[in-house]
N, C-alpha and C positions, 0 to 999 in steps of 0.2 A: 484240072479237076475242080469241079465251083466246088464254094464254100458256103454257105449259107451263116447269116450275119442278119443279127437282130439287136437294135439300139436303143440300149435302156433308159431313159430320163431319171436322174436320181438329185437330191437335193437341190438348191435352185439352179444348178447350170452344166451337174455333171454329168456325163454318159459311163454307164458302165454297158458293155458288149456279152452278147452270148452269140456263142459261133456253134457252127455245128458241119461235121462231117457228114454229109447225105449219104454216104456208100457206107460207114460203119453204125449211123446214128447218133454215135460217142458228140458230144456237149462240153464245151467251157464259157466258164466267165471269167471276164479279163476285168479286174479291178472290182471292188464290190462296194460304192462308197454310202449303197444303203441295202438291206435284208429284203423287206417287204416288194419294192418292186423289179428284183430279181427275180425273187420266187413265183409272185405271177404270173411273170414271162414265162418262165420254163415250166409253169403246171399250167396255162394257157395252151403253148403249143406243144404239148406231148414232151417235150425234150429232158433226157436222161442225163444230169451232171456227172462228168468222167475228171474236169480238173478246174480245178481256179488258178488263175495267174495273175498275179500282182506287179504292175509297172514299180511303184517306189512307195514307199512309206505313208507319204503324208495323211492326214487322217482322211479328206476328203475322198481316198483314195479305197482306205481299208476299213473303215470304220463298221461298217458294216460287217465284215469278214467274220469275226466269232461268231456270230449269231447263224449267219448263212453256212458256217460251217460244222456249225450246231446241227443244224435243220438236214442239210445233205453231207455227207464225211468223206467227199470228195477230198486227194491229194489236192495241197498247197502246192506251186510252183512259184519262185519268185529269186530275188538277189540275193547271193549269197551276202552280199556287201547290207544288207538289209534286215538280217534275220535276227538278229538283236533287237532288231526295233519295228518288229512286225506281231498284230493281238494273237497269234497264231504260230505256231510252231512248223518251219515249214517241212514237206514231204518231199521236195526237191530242190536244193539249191542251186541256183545256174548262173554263168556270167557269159561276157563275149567270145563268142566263138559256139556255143554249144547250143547241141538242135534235142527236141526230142521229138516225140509225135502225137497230134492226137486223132485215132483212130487212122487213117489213110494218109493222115496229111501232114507234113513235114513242119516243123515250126523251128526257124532261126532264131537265136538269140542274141539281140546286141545291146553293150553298152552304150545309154546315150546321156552319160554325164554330162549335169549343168544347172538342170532346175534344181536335182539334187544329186550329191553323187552316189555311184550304182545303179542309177535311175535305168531301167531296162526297155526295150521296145521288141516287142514279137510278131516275126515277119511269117506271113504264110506264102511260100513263094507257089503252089498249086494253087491257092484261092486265090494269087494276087493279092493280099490284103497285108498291111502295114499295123499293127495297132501301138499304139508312140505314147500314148499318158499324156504329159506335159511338155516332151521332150520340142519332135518338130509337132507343132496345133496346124488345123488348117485356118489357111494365113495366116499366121504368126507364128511366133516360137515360146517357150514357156519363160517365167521368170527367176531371176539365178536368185537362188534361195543358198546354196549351197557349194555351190560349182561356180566354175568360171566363163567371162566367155570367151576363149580360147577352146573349152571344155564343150562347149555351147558350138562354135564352131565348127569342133572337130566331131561332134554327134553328127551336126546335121548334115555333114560332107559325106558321111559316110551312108547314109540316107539318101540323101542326092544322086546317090550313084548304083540306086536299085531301080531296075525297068520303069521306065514310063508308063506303064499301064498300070503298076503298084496304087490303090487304093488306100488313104490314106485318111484312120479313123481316132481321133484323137479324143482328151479327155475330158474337153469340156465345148460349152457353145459358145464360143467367144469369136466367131466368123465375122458375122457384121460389124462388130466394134476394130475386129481386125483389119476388114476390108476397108472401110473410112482411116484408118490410118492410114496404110496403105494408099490411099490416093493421094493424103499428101505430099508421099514422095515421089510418088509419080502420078500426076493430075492428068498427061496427056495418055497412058496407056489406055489403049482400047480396048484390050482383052479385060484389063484391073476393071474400067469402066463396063465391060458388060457382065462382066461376074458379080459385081456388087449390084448390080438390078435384080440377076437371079437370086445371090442371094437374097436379098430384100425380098423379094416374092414368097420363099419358100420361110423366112420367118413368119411371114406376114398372117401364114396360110396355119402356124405353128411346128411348120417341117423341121427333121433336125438337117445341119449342109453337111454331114460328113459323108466320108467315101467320095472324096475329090480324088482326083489322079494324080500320081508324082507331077506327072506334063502338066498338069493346068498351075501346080501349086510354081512349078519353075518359072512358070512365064508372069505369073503376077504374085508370088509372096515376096515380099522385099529379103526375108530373111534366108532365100533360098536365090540370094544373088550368085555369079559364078565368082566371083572373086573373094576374097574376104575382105571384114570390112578393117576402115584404120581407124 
């Protein structure tokens, strides 16, 4: 069942997401780390907010959130592990293991402690779509603020092990800077080397790179090696 997915530029480098179920119409946004061009978004194209869902805490994340939840009174979804320290009181508390829905389409919930603990990622296994916050980035991985990397390891393995066709939409634009690292630990990969041309294109152009495939992120994210690391 597609999903329909639109990517918001918020502060200088963040994405917050609004997704939408095409067969109920029903609308969420995942993270809100600013008010103003959320709301564009969703009075630009027609779209009805049914829920907000919040990856983790940090303010670049939520800061926006009372105001946007001011504006539409859309249900809070977010961590339970997090509801102390979120500007919003939340309307559903969730951890690992628990799905709910929005409109037709099924949404997983997994813990992906490390950047922070409780830090959440909601998987839409109908639309194929990942959305991770800071957990797994494309190409890279977030930084341990909070959590461990053990913590950090054991998020992203369990990530690593959702279909390769999983689209994978993270929380900030930190691809290119990711990708040039990345080379350095492997300068001869060919895949690493032509993904970093595209990418470089599609900033160049001011595209955002997300919605990379699990597949592409396994064969050239360093931190999506199959082993762990020592």
């Amino acid at each position: 069942m597609p999903l329909d997915i639109l990517t918001i530029p918020c502060l200088s480098d963040n994405y917050a997401y609004a997704v939408r179920d095409p067969e109920s119409g029903e609308a969420a946004v995942i993270d809100a780390p600013e008010t103003a061009p959320i709301l564009r978004t969703l009075a630009f194209n027609g779209w009805s907010l049914y829920q907000i869902l919040i990856t983790h805490h940090h303010p670049d994340h939520v800061q926006g959130l009372d105001l946007l939840h001011q504006a539409i009174e859309a249900p809070v979804i977010g961590a339970k592990a997090d509801a102390h320290r979120l500007p919003v009181q939340l309307d559903l508390g969730v951890e690992e293991g628990d799905a709910f829905a929005l409109g037709f389409q099924p949404v997983h919930v997994y813990d992906v402690s490390g950047h922070t603990n409780g830090h959440l990622a909601y998987y839409f296994p109908e639309g194929d779509a990942l959305f991770t916050g800071d957990s797994l980035m494309v190409m890279g991985c977030g930084r341990l603020f909070e959590g461990t990397a053990e913590q950090m390891w054991e998020s992203l393995t369990k990530l690593m092990e959702l279909p390769p066709r999983t689209r994978i939409y993270s929380g900030h634009e930190y691809t290119l800077a990711n990708a040039k690292f990345a080379l350095t630990i492997e300068p001869e990969n060919k895949a690493l080397l032509d993904r970093l041309e595209q990418i470089s294109r599609l900033r160049k152009a001011g595209e955002p790179t997300m919605g990379a495939t699990l597949e592409l992120e396994l064969a050239t994210n360093p931190f999506c090696a199959q082993t762990a690391p020592r």
